[in-house]
Each structure stands twice: as C-alpha cells, then as structure tokens.
MDAnalysis code that builds the backbone (N, CA, C; Angstrom):
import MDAnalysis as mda
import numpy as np

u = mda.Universe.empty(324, n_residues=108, atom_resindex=np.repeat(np.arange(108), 3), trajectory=True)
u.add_TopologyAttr("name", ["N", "CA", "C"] * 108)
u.add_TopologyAttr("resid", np.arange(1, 109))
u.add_TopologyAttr("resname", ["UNK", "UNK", "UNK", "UNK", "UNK", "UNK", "UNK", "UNK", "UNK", "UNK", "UNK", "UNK", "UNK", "UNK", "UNK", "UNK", "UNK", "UNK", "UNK", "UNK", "UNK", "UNK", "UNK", "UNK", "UNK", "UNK", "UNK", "UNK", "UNK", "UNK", "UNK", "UNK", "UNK", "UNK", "UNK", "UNK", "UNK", "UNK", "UNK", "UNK", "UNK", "UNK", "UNK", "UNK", "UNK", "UNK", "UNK", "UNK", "UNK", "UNK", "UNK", "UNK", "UNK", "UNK", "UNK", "UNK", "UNK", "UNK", "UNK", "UNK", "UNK", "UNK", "UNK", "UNK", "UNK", "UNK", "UNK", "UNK", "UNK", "UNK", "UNK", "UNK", "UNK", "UNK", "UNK", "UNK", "UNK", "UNK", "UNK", "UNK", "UNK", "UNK", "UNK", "UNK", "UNK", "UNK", "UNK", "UNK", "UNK", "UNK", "UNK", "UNK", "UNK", "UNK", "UNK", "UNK", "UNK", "UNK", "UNK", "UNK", "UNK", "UNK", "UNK", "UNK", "UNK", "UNK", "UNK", "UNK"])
u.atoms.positions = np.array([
    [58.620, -13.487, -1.515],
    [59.861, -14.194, -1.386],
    [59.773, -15.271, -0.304],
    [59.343, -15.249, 0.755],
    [59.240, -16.103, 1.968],
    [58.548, -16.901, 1.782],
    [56.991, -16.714, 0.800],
    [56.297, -18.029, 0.373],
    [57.398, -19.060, -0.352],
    [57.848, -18.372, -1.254],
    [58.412, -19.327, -2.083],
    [59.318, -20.240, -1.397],
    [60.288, -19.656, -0.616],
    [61.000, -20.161, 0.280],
    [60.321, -21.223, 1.393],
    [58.653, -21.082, 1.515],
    [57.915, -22.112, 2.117],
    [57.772, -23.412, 1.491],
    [57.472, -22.677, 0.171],
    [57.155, -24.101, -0.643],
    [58.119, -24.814, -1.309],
    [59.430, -24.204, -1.195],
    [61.239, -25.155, -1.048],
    [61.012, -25.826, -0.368],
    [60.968, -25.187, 0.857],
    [61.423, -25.860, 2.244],
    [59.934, -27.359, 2.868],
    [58.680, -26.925, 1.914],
    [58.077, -27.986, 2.048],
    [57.854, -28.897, 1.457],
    [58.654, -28.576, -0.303],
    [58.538, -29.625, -1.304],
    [60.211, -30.562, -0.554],
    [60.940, -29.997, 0.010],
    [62.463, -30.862, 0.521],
    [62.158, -31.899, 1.689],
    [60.695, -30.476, 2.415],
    [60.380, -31.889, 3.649],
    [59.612, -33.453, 3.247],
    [58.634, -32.662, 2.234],
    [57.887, -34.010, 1.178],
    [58.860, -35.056, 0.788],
    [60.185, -34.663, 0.364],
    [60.832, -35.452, -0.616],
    [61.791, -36.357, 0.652],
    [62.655, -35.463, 1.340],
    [62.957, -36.201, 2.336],
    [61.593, -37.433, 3.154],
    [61.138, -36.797, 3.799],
    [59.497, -38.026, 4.273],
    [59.230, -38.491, 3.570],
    [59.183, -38.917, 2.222],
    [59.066, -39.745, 1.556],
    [60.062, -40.758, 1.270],
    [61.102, -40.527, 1.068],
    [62.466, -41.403, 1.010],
    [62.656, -42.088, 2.248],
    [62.754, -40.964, 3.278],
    [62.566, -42.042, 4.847],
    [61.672, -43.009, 4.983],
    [60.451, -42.331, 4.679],
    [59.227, -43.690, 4.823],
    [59.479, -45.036, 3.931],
    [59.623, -44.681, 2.972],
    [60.458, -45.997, 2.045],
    [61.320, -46.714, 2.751],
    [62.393, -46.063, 3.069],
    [63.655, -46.771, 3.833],
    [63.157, -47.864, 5.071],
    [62.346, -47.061, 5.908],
    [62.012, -47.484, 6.817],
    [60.694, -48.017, 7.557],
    [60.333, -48.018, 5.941],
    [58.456, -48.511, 5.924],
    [58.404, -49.923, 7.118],
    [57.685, -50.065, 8.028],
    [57.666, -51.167, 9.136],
    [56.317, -51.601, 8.152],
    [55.529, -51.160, 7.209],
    [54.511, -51.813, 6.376],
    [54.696, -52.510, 5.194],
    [53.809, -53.075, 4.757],
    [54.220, -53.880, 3.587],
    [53.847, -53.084, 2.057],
    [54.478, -53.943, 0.901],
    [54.726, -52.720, -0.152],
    [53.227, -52.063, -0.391],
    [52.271, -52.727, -0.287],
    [50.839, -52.554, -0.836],
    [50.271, -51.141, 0.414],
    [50.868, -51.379, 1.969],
    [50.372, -50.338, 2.667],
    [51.208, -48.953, 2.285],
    [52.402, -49.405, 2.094],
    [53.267, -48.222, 1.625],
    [52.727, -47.504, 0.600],
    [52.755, -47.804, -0.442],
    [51.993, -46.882, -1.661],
    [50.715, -46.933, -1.149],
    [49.870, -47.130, -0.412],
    [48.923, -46.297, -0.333],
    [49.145, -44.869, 0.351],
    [49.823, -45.458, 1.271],
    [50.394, -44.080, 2.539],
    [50.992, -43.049, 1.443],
    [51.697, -43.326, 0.464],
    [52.256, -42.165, -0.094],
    [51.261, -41.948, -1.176],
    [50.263, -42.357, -1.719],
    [49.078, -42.395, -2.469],
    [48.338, -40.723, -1.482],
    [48.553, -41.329, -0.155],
    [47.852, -40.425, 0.582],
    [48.535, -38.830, 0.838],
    [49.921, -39.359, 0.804],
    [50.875, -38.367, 1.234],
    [50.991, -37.459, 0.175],
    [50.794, -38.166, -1.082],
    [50.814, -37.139, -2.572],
    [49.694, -36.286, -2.718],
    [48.590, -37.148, -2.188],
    [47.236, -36.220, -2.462],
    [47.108, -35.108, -1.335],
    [47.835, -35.284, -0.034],
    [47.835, -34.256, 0.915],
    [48.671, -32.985, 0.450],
    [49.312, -33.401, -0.460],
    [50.594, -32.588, -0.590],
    [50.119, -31.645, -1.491],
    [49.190, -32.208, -2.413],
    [48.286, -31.750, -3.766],
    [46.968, -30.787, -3.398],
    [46.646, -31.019, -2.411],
    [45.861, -30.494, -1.790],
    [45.992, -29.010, -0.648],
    [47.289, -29.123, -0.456],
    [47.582, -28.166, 0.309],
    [48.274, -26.946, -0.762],
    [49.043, -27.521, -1.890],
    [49.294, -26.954, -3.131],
    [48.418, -25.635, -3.465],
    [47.397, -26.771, -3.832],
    [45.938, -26.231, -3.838],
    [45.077, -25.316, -3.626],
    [45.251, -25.544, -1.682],
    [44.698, -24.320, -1.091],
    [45.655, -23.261, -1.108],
    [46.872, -23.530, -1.190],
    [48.036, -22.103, -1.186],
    [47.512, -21.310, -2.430],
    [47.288, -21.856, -3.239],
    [47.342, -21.256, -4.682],
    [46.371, -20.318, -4.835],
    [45.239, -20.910, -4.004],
    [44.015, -20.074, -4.006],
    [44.189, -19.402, -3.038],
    [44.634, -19.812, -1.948],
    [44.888, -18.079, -0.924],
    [45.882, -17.079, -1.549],
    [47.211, -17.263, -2.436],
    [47.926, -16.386, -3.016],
    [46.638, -15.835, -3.844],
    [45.475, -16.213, -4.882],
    [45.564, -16.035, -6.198],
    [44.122, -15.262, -5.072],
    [43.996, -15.337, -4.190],
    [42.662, -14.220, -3.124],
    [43.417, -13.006, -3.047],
    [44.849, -12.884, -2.368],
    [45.560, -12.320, -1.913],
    [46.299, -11.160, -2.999],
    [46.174, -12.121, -4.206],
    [46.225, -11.299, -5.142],
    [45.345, -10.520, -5.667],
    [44.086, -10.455, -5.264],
    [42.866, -9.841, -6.071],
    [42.994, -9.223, -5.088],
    [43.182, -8.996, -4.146],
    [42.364, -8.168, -2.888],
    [43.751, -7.188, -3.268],
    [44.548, -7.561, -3.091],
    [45.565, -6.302, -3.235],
    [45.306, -5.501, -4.908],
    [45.499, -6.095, -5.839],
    [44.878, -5.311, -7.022],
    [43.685, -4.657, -6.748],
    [42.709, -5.069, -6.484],
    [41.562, -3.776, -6.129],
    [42.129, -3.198, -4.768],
    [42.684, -2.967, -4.267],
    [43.145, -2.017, -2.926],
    [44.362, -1.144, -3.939],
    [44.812, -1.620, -5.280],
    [45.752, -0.465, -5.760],
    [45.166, -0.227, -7.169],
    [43.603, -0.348, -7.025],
    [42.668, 0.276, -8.052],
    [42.494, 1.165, -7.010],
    [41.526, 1.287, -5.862],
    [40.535, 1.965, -5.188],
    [42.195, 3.353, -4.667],
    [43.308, 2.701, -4.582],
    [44.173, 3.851, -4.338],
    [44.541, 4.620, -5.882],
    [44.851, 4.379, -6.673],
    [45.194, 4.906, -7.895],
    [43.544, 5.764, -8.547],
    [42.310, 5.265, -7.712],
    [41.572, 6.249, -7.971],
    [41.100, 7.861, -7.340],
    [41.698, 7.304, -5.876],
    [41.701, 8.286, -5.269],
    [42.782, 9.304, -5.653],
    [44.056, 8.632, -5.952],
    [44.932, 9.928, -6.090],
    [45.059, 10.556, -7.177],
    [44.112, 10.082, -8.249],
    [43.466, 10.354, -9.707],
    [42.142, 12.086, -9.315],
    [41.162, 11.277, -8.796],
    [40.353, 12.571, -8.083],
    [41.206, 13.116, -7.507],
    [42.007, 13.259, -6.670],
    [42.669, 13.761, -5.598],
    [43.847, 15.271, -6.900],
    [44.379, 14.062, -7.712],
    [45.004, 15.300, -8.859],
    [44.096, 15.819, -9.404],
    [42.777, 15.707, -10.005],
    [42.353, 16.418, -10.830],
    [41.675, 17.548, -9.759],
    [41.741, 16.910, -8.730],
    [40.912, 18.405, -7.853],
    [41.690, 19.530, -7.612],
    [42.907, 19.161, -7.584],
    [44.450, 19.914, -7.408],
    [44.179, 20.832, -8.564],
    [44.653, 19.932, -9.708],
    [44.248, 20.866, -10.871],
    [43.343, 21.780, -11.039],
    [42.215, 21.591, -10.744],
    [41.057, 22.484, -10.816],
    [41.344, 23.700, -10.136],
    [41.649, 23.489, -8.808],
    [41.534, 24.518, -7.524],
    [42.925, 25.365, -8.367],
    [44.072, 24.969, -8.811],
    [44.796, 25.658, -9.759],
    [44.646, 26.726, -11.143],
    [43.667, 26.044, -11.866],
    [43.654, 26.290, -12.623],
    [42.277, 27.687, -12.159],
    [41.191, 27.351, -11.202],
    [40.992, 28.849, -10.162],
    [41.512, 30.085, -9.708],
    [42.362, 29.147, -9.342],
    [43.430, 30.370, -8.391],
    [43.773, 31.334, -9.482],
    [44.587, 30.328, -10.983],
    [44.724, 31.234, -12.029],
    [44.298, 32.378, -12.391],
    [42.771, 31.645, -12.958],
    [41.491, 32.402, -13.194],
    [41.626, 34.170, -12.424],
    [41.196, 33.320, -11.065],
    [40.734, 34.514, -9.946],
    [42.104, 35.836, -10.180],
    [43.261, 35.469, -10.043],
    [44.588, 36.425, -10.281],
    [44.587, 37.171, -11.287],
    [44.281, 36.039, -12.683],
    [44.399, 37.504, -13.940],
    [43.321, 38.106, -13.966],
    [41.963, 37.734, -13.446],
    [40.918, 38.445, -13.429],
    [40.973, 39.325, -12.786],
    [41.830, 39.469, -11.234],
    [41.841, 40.431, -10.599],
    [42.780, 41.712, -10.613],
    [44.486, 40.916, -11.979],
    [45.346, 41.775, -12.421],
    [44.498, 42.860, -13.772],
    [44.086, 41.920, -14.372],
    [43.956, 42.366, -15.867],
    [42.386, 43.397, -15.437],
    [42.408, 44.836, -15.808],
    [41.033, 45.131, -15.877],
    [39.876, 45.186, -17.153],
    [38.642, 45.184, -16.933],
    [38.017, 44.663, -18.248],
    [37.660, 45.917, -18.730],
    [38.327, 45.659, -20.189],
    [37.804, 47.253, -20.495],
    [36.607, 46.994, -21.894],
    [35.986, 47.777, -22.583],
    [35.333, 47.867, -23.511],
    [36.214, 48.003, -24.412],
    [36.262, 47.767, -25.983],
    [36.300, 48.423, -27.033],
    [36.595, 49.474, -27.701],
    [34.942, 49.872, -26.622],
    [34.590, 50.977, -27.545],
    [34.422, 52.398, -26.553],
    [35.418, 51.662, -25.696],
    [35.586, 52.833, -24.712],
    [37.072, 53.651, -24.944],
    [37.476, 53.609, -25.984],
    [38.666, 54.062, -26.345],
    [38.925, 55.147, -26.474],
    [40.219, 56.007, -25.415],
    [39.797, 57.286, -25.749],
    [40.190, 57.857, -27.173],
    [39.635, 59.151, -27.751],
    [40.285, 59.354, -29.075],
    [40.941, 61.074, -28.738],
    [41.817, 61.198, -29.284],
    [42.870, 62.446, -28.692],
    [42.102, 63.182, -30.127],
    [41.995, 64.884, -29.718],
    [41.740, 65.360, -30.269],
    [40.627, 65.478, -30.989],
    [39.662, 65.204, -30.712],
    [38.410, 65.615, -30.560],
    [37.519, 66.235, -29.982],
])
C-alpha cells in the first residue's frame, strides 16, 4: 500500500515539475524539451528500477513462503506419524495376541 502511495505521490511531483518548469523555463524552447526529454527518461528509469526491486522482492518472499509451507508440511506429516505410533503402541498394548488355535474347547 505505501509503495503505491509512493508512486502517486511521485508521478504528482513529476507532473507538477514539469508544468512549473514550462511556466517558468528561464531556457529556450529547444533547451526545455530536452530537459524534460531528460526528466522523462529519469522518471522511466527509476520506474524501472522500482519494478525490478518489487518484482526481487517478490520472488524472495514466494520462496521464503515455499521453504515455510515446506517445513510445516514435514513438520505435519511427522505429527502424523508419531500419532499414528502412539496408536499402534496402545492397541498393541490393550489388545492381547492370541492364536487361533489356541481356543479353549469345553468338554473334552
């Protein structure tokens, strides 16, 4: 939000400094359009580099919420596991293992 609000507040200062310099150009028309020849390409240029520090700023944060969304990926499935253990270990230790064919038979 505050970038954007930078690049308002610096496309209003462009537009204002430009209208002033017109008004009050002490140069002649041929130095004037160059100066704003110059002033456009500075302006284009700084555009420029913003775009590419957002569009850095943007990669670096997408892989920083890859490298987190992987950790808390391992991080659940280890959860799970150690759960699905604990399970294990409980009915193994409720339930006893019996044979078959260890059944008693009454009356024999």
């Amino acid at each position: 939000m505050e970038d954007d609000k930078k690049f308002s507040y610096f496309f209003l200062g462009l537009g204002i400094g430009v209208a002033a310099g017109i008004l009050f150009a002490p140069k002649s028309g041929a130095e004037t359009r160059e100066l704003l020849r110059e002033k456009a390409d500075e302006g284009k240029d700084y555009v420029k580099r913003r775009s590419e520090d957002l569009k850095d700023s943007a990669n670096d944060l997408l892989d920083k919420s890859k490298q987190a969304i992987a950790r808390q990926k391992e991080q659940l499935a280890a959860a799970v596991e150690a759960g699905r253990s604990a399970y294990r270990e409980k009915v193994d230790a409720v339930t006893p293992i019996s044979d078959p064919g260890d059944e008693i038979i009454e009356g024999v």
